[in-house]
N, C-alpha and C positions, 0 to 999 in steps of 0.2 A: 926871434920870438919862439916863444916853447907852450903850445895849447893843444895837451893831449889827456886823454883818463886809461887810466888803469888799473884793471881788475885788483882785487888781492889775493893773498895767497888760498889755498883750501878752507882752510880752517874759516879764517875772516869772512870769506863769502857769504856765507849763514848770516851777517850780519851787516855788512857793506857792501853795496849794490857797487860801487867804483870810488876810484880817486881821481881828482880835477886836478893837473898842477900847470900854471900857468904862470907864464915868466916873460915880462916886455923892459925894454928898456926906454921903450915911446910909447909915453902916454898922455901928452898933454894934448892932442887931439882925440880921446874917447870920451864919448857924450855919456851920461849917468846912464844906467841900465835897467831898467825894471827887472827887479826881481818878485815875483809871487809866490803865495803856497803852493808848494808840491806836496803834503803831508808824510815828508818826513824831517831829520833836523839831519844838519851837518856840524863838521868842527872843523875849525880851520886856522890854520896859523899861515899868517907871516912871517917870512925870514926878511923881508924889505921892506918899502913903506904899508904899512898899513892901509885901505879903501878907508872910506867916508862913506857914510849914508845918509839918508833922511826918510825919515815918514809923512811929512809934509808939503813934500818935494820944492823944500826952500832951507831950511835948516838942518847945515848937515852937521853929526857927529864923525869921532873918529873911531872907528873898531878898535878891539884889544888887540894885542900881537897873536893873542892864541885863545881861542874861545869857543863854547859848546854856542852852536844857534840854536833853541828850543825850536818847536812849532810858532810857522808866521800864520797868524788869520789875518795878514791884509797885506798890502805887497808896500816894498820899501825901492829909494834908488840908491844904487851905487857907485860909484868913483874913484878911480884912483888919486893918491894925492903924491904919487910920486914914483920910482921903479919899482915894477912888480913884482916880486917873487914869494909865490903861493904854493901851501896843499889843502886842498879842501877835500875831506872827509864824507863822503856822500851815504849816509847810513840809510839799511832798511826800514820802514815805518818806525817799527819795534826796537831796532835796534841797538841807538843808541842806551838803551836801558841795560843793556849789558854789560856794560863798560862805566858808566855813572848812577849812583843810586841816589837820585833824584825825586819828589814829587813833580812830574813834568807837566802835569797840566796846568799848577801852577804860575808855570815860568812860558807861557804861550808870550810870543814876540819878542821875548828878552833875549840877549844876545850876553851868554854869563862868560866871565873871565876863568880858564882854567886856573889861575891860581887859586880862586874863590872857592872850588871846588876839590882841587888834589892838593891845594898847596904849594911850595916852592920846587919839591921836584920835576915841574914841568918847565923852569925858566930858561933850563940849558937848550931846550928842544930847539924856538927857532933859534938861538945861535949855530947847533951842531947844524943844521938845514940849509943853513947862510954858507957855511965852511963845507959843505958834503961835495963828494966829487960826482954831481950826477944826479941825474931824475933816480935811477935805480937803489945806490945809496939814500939819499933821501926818503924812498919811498919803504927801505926797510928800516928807518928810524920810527918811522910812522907806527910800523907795524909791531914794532917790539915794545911803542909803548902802550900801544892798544893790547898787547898780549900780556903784558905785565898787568892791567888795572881789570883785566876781563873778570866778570861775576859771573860766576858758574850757579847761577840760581833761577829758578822758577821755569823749570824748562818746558813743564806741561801748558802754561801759559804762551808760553811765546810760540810753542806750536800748535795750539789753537788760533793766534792771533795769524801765523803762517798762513793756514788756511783758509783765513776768513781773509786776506790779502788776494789770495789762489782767488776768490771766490767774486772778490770784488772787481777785479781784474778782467774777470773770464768774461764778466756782465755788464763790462765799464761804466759803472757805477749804478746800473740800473736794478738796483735789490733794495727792498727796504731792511731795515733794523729787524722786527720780527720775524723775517722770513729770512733772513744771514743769522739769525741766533737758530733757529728750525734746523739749519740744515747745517749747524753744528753741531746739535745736540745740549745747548747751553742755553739757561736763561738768560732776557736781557739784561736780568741787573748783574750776571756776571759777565753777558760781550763790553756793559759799561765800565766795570773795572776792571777789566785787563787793557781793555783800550787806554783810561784814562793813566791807566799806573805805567803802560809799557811804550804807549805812543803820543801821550799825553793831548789827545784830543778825545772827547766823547765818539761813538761810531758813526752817529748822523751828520757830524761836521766833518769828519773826515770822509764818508763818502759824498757828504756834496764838494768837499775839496778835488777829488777825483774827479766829479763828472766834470768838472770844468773845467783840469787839465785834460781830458780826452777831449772835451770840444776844441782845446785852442791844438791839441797836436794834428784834428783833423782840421781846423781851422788854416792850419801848416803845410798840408799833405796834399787838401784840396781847396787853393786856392777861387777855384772859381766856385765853389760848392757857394749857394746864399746862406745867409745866417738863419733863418727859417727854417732850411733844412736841415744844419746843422743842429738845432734846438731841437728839433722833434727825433732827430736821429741819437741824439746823447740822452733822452728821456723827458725831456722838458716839456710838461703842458700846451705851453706855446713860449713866441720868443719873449713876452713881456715878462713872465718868467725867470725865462735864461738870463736876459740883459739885470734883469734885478740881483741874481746871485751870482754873475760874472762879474758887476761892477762892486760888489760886494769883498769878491776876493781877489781880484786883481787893481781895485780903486777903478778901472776905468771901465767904459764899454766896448762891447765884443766890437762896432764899429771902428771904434779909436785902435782897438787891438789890432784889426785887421789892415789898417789903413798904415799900422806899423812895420808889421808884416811884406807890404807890399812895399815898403820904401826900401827893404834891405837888400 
């Protein structure tokens, strides 16, 4: 089995937080996975069988061989339906808008087919991936086609959007809209469209996206911590709250989450 991530080169980092590439040849003992939003999108190809997912967590489809995931607002599971061999493409919020010129808030949960998008020159890809000698080869196929389609545009936007990540980050998640527009120097009808055009969620959903991944990583970190204190310490009013906009983007509750947690 091969489940490792690796950085990308210089240049890409600006825009790719890492790559995932995992490769099993057993898999008919892995249970479906929760996957949730994280607010930002990935792409990922197959060079083997393709996963299944479901939104309903009963009917599953089968993923493309190679595909842009937009922004999820609500979490899906996942499956393998046969041997694995992946690269998942983990972009910065922003990022992917540099490489696809997209309306992206449109396409929230869709999961688009790179053909649908560039067309037939992306079909060689997982083949060359399936035939590559290596994570290393592989991972510079990745990279030279991300260098080839990269859009050298809007750059003062996406480094505003930089910092309003910096900002969000710094506060884990605890800023509102007006006061991240303040301390950019921007109005909010423009933090709403550079969000909506660069990360293709409005700024209000993506920082509530956030705070509830910072609750389940300390939900992670500190086990025994209660969920009460967890809620009050991510910003939350109270937990009825919390539990209302966790089970919102993760379909379940912080309970159920944590009780998952504990079985691993």
């Amino acid at each position: 089995m091969i489940n490792l991530t690796i950085k990308p080169n210089k240049f890409l980092e600006q825009y790719i937080d890492y790559f995932w590439i995992f490769e099993s040849e057993s898999y008919q003992n892995i249970e479906p996975q929760l996957v949730y939003p994280l607010g930002n999108m990935e792409m990922m190809f197959h060079y083997k069988n393709p996963f299944q997912y479901s939104r309903n967590y009963s009917d599953f489809e089968k993923q493309p061989q190679a595909f842009l995931c937009c922004q999820k607002l609500s979490s899906i599971d996942v499956m393998p339906t046969g041997e694995i061999g992946m690269i998942a493409v983990y972009f910065k919020p922003y990022g992917a808008s540099l490489f696809f010129d997209l309306p992206f808030n449109e396409f929230t949960n869709f999961n688009i087919d790179l053909g649908a998008i560039i067309g037939d020159k992306y079909r060689a890809i997982p083949e060359k991936l399936g035939m590559a000698n290596g994570t290393t080869e592989r991972i510079n196929i990745i990279e030279d086609f991300l260098l080839e389609n990269y859009l050298e545009k809007c750059v003062y936007e996406v480094e505003i959007l930089r910092k309003c990540i910096d900002i969000i980050d710094s506060k884990i998640g605890m800023i509102s809209v007006d006061d991240l527009a303040n301390e950019i120097f921007i109005t909010n009808k423009q933090l709403d469209r550079y969000f909506n055009k660069h990360i293709g969620l409005p700024p209000k959903q993506y920082i509530r996206i956030k705070k509830i991944n910072y609750a389940i990583a300390m939900m992670e970190a500190k086990k025994k911590m209660n969920l009460t204190q967890i809620a009050l310490e991510t910003g939350f009013y109270d937990q009825s709250h919390f539990t209302n906009d966790f089970k919102k983007i993760t379909g379940i509750t912080p309970m159920k989450f944590s009780d998952l947690l504990n079985k691993k």
